[in-house]
N, C-alpha and C positions, 0 to 999 in steps of 0.2 A: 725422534724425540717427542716426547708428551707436548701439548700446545699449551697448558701452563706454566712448565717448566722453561718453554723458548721465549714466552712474553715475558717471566722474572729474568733470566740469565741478558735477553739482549735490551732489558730497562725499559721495554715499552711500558710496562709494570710494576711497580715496584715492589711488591709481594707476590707469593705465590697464591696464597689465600686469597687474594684480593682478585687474584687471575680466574683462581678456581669460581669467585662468585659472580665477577663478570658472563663469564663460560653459561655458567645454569641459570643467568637471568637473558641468554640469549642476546647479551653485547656484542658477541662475536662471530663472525664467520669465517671459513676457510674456505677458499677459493667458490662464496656464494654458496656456502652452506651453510647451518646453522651448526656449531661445533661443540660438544660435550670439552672438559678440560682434558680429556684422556685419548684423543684425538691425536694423533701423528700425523706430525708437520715434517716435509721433508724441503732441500733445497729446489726452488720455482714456485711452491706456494703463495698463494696470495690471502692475506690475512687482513681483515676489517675489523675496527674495534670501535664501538660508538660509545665517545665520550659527553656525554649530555647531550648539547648541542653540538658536537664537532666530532668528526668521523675520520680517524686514521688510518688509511690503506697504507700498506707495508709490503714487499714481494721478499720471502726469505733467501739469502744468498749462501750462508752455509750455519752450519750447527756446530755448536761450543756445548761439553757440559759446561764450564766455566768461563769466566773471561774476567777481564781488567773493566774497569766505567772507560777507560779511552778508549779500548776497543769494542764497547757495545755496536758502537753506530756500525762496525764492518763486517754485522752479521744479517742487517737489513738495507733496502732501501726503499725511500718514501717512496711513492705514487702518486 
């Protein structure tokens, strides 16, 4: 699955746009990379997103095209 389509689906995100601009201003890495949004995420990955001052590691546990908002949270877990 594309790595901006798994930060809107599991809500770390709330857009997909707003994923894709993260991605190419270099917010984000995959497992200590620097990650285009077109980057496949699979399950074990580990995902960094730096929110201004604050930095969320995440480890992916499994892949959803879709999901419910009460089950976002049981497609990742923090770190």
């Amino acid at each position: 699955m594309r790595l901006d389509k798994f930060l809107k689906v599991s809500r770390l995100i709330k857009r997909r746009t707003v994923a894709n601009e993260a991605c190419d201003a270099g917010r984000v890495t995959v497992n200590d990379r620097p990650a285009k949004a077109s980057a496949q995420v699979k399950p074990g990955d580990i995902i960094e997103i730096q929110f201004g001052t604050r930095n969320v590691k995440v480890e992916v546990l499994k892949l959803q095209d879709t999901t419910k908002k009460e089950d976002a949270a049981e497609l990742f877990k923090y770190i």
